[in-house]
C-alpha positions in Angstrom: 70.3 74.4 89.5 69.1 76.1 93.0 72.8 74.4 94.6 74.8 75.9 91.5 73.2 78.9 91.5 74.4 79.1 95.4 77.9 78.2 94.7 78.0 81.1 92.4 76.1 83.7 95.0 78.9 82.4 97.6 81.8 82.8 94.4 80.7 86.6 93.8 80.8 87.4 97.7 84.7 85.9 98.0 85.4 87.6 95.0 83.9 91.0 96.0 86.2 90.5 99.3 89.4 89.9 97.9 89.4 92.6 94.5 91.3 95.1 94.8 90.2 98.5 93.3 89.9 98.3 89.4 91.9 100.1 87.3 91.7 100.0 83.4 94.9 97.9 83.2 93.3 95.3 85.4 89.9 95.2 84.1 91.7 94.4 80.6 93.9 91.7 82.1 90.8 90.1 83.5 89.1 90.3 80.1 92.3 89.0 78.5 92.7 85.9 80.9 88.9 85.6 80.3 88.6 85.5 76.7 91.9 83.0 76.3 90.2 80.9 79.0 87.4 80.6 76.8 89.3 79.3 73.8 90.4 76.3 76.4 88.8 72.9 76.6 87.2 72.7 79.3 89.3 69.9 81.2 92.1 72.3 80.5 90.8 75.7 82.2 92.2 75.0 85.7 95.8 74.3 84.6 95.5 77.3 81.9 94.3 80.1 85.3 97.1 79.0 87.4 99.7 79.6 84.7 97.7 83.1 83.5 96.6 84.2 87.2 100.4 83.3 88.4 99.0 82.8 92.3 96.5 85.8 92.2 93.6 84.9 93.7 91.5 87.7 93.2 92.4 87.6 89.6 91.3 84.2 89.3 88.1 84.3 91.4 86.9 87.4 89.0 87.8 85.6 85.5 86.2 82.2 87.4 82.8 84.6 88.0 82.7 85.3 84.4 83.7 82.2 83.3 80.7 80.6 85.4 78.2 83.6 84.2 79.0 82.8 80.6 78.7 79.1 81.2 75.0 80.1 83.0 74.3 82.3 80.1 75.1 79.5 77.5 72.9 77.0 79.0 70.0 79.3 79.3 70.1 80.2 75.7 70.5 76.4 74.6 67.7 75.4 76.7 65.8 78.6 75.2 65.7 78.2 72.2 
């Protein structure tokens, strides 16, 4: 947990580096790519972010954050309960 919990600390700090100012039109592509990435299986995620991030990297690294938070969130709840 500690070592994934690092990879995702080191994730956020890339990602902070390379986004370029948010505007509403890219906050809603994010959330777009995001919620179609979730519909994926999971084997199938990588392959379905390059086609939707077409080469943007900070595009990718943000929807890869919230992928991973939602992942995080998922497993707390499950183990939770």
């Amino acid at each position: 947990m500690k070592a994934e919990m690092g990879f995702e600390i080191a994730l956020l700090v890339k990602c902070t580096k390379l986004l370029p100012h948010m505007t509403p039109a890219r906050l809603q592509t994010i959330e777009q790519i995001f919620r179609a990435a979730l519909d994926q299986k999971p084997e199938q995620i990588g392959a379905f972010l390059d086609t939707a991030c077409e080469g943007d990297e900070p595009l990718r690294c943000k929807v890869e954050a919230l992928l991973a938070s939602h992942q995080r969130a998922g497993s707390f709840i499950e183990t939770s309960s």
